[in-house]
Short mmCIF file of the C-alpha atoms (twelve columns), coordinates in Angstrom:
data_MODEL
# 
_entry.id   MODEL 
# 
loop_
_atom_site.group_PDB 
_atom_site.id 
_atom_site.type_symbol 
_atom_site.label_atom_id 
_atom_site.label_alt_id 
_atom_site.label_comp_id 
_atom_site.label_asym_id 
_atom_site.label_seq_id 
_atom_site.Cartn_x 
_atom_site.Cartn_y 
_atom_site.Cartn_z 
_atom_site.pdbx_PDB_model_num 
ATOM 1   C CA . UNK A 1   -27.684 -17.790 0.658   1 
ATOM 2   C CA . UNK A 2   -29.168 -17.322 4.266   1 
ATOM 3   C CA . UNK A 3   -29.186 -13.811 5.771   1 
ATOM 4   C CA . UNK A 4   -25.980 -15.001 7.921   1 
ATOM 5   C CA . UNK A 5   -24.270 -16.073 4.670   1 
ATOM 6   C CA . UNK A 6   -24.562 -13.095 3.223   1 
ATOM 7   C CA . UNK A 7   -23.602 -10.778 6.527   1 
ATOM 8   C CA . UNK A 8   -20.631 -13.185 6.568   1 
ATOM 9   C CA . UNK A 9   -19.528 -12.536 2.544   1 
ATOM 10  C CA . UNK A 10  -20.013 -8.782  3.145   1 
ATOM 11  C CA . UNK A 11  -17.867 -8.581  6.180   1 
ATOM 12  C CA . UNK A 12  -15.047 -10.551 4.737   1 
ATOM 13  C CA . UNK A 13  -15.652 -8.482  1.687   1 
ATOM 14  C CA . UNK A 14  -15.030 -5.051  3.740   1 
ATOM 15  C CA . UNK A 15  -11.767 -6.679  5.590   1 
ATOM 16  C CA . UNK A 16  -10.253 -7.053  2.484   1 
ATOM 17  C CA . UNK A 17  -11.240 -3.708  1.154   1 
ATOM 18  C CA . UNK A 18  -9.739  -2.306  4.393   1 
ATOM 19  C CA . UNK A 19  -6.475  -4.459  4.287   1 
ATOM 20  C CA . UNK A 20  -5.877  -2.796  0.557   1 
ATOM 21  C CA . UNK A 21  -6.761  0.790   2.218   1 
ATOM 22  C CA . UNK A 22  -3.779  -0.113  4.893   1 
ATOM 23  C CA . UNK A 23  -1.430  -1.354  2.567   1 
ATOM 24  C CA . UNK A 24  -1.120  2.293   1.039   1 
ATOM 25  C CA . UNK A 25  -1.407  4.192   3.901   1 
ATOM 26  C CA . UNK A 26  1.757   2.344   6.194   1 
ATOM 27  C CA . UNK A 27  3.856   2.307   2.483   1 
ATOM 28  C CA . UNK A 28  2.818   6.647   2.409   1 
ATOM 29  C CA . UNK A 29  3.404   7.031   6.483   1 
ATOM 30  C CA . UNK A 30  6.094   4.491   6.519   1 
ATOM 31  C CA . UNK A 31  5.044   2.120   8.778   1 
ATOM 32  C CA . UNK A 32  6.833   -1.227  8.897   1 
ATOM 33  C CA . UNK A 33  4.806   -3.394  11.254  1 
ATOM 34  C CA . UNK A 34  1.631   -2.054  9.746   1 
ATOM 35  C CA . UNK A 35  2.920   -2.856  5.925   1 
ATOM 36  C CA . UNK A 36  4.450   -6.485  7.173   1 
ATOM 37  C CA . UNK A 37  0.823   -7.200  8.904   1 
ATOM 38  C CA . UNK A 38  -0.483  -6.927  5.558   1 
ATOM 39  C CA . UNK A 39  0.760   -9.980  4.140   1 
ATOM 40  C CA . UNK A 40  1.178   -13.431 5.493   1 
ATOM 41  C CA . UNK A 41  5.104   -13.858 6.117   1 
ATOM 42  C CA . UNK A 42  5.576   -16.561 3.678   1 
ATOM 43  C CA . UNK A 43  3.054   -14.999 0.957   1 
ATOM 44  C CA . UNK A 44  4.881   -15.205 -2.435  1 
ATOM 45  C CA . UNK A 45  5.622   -11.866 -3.823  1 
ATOM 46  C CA . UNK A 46  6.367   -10.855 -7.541  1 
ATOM 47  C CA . UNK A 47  6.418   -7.299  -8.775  1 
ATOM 48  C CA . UNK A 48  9.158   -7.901  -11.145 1 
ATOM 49  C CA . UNK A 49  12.227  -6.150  -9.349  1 
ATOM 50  C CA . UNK A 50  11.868  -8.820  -6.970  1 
ATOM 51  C CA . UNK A 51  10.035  -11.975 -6.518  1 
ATOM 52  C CA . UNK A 52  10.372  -13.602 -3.085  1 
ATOM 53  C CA . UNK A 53  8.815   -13.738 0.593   1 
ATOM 54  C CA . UNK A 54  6.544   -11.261 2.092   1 
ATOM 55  C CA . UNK A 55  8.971   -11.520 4.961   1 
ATOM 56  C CA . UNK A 56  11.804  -10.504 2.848   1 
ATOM 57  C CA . UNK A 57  10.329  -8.109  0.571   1 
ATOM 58  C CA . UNK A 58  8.419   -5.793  3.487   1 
ATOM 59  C CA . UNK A 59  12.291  -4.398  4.074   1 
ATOM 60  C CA . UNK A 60  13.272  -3.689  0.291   1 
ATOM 61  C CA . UNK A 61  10.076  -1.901  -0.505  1 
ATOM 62  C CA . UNK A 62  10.366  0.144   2.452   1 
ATOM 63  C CA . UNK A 63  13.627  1.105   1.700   1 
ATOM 64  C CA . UNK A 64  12.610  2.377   -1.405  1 
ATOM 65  C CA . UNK A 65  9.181   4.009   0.115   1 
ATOM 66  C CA . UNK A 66  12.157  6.191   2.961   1 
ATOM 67  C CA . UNK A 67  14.650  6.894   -0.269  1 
ATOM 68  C CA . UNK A 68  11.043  9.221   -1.330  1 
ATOM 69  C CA . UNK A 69  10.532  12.412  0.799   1 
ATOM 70  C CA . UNK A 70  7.117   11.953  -0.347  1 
ATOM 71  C CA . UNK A 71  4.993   9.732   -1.602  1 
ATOM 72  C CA . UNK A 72  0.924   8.552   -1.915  1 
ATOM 73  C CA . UNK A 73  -0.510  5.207   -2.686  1 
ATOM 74  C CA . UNK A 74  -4.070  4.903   -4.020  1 
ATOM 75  C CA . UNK A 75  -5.691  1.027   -4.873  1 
ATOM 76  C CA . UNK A 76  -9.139  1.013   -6.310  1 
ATOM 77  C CA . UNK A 77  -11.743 -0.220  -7.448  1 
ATOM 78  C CA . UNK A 78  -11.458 -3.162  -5.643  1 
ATOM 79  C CA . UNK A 79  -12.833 -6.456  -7.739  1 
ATOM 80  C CA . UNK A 80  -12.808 -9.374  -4.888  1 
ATOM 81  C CA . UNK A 81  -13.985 -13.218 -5.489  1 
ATOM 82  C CA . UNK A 82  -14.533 -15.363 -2.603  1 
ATOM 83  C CA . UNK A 83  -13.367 -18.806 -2.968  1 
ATOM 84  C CA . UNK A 84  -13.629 -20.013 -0.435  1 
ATOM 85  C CA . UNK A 85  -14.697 -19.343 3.453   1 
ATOM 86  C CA . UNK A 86  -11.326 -18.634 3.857   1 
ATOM 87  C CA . UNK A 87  -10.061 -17.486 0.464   1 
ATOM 88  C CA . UNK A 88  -10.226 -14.896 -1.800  1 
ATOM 89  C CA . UNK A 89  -8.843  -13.324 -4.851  1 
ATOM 90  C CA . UNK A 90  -8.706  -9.651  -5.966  1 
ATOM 91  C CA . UNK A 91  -7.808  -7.098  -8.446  1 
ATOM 92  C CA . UNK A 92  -7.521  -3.936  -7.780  1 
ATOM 93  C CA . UNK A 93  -5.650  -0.374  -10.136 1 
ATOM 94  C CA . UNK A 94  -2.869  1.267   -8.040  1 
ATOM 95  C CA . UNK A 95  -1.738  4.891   -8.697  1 
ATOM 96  C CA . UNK A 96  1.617   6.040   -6.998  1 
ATOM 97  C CA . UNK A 97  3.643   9.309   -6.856  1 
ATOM 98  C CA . UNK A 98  6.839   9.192   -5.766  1 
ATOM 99  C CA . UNK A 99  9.158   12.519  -5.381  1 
ATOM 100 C CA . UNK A 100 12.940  12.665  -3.928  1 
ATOM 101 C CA . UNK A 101 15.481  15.531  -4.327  1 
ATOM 102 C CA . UNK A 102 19.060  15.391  -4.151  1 
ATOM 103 C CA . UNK A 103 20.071  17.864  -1.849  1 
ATOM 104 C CA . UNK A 104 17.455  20.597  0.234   1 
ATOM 105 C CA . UNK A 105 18.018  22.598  -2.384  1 
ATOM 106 C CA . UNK A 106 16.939  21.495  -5.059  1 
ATOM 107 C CA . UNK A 107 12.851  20.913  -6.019  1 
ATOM 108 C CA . UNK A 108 11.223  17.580  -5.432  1 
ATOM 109 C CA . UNK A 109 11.156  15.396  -9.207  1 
ATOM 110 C CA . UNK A 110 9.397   12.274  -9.151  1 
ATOM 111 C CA . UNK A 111 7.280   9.885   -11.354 1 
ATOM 112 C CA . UNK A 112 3.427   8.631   -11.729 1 
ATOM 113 C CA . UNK A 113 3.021   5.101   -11.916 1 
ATOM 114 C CA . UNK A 114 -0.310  2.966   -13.061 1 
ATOM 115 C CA . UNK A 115 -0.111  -0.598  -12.520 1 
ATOM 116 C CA . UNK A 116 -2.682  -3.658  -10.963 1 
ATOM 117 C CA . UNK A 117 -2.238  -5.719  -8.087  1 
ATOM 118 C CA . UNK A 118 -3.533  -9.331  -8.684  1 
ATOM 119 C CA . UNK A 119 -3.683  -10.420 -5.073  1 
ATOM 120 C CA . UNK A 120 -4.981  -14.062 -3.535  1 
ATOM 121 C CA . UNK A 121 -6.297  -13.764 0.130   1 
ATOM 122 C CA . UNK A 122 -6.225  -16.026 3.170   1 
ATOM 123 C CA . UNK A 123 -8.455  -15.625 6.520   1 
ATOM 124 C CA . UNK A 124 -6.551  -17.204 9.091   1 
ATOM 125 C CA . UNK A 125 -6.711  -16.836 12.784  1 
ATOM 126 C CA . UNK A 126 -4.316  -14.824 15.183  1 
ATOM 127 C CA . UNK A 127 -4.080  -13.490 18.076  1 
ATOM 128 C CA . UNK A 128 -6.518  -10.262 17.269  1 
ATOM 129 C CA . UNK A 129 -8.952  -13.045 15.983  1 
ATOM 130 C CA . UNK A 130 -9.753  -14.069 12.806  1 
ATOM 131 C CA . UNK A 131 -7.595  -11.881 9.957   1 
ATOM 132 C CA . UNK A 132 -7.222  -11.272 6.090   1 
ATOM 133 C CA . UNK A 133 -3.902  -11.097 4.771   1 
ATOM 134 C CA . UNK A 134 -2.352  -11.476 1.536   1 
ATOM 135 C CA . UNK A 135 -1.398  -14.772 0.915   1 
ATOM 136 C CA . UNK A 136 0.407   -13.984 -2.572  1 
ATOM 137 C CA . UNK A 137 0.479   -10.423 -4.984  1 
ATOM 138 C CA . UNK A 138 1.296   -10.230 -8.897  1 
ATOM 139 C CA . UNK A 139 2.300   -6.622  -9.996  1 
ATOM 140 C CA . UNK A 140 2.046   -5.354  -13.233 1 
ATOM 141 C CA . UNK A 141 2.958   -1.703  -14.061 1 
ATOM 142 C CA . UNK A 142 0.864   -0.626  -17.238 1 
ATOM 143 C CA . UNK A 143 2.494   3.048   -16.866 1 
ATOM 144 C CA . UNK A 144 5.089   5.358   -16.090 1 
ATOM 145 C CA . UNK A 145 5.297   9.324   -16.659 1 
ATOM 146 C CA . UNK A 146 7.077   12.323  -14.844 1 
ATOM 147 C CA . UNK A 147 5.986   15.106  -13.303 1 
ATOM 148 C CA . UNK A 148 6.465   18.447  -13.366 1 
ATOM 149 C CA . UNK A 149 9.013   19.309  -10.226 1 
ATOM 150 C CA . UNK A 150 7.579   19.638  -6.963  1 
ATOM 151 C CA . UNK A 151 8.270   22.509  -4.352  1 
ATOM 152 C CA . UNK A 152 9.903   22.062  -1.136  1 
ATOM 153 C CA . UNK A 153 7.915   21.815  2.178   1 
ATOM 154 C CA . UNK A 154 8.652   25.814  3.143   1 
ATOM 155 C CA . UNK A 155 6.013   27.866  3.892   1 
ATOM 156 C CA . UNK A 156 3.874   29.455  0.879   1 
ATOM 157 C CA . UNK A 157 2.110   32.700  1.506   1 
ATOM 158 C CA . UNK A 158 0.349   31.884  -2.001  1 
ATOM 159 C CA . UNK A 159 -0.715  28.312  -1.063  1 
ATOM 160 C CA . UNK A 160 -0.626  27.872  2.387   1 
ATOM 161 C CA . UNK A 161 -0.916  23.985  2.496   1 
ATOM 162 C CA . UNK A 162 1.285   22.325  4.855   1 
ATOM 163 C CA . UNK A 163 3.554   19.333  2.572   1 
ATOM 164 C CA . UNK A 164 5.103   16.478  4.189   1 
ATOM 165 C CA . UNK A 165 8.584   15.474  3.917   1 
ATOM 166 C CA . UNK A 166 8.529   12.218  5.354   1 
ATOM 167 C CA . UNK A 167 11.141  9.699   5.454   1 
ATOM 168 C CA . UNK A 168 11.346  8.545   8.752   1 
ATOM 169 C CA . UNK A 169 8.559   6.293   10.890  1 
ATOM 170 C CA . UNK A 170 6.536   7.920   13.998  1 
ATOM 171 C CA . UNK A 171 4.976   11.014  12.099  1 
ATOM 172 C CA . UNK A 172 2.993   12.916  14.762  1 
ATOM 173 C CA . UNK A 173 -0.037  12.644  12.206  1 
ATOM 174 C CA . UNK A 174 0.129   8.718   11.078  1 
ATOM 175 C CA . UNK A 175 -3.110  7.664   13.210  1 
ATOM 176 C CA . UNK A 176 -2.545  3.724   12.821  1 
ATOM 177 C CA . UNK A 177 -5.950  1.933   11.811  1 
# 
């Protein structure tokens, strides 16, 4: 491989790897356009509770990402093959908390998840350029365990963190990528 070669594979390389960063960051701030400009609108979808369209499954999921007051996606390590100049496939471990409560009164339960994402990739040109997507995604949840509950996003003398309770789109601290 010639020195341009290889600036080219490590470039496409880092797109992906930032594509799979923005996946879980607009599913945790709720961002619709930025989770549907992940995918390629026809990309073929499969993660069991529904197997369809990226175009078609961008609303379900984030339906069920707003029914969570809070939530956090985390994919790595990223394993990516280049296929082609334009194609790719990848692997990558996903972690994900999810926490709801029924009423403000109550604490926050939720569930852990461990699964893989077995993703293909396609390079195709747009208006912003040139631009990964994912051109089809496999899911495959290995695990599932509870948590202890959660506390509500009130103010705590003890641990003064602040907590997000997020379940709307336009958070004054999303800072789209």
């Amino acid at each position: 491989m010639n020195i341009e070669e290889k600036l080219r594979e490590l470039l496409d390389r880092q797109a992906i790897g930032d594509l799979i960063a923005r996946y879980s960051r607009t599913l945790d701030w709720l961002d619709d356009e930025g989770q549907a400009g992940c995918y390629w609108p026809e990309a073929r979808i499969d993660y069991g509770f529904f197997t369809g369209t990226a175009a078609d499954f961008v609303p379900v999921v984030m339906a069920v990402e707003r029914s969570t007051g809070r939530r956090w996606h985390m994919l790595a390590p990223l394993s990516v093959r280049l296929t082609g100049p334009t194609t790719a496939e990848g692997e990558c471990y996903g972690i994900a908390l999810g926490f709801r409560r029924e009423s403000d009164a109550e604490p926050y339960k939720g569930n852990m998840y461990g699964g893989r994402y077995l993703d293909t990739y396609e390079k195709r040109g747009t208006e912003n350029g040139e631009e990964w997507r994912i051109a089809s995604r496999r899911y495959i949840l290995d695990w599932s365990m509870p948590m202890p509950d959660q506390p509500d996003a009130a103010p705590n003398a003890a641990f003064p963190l602040p907590m997000l309770d997020l379940r709307e789109s336009g958070h004054p601290d999303y800072r789209p990528f």
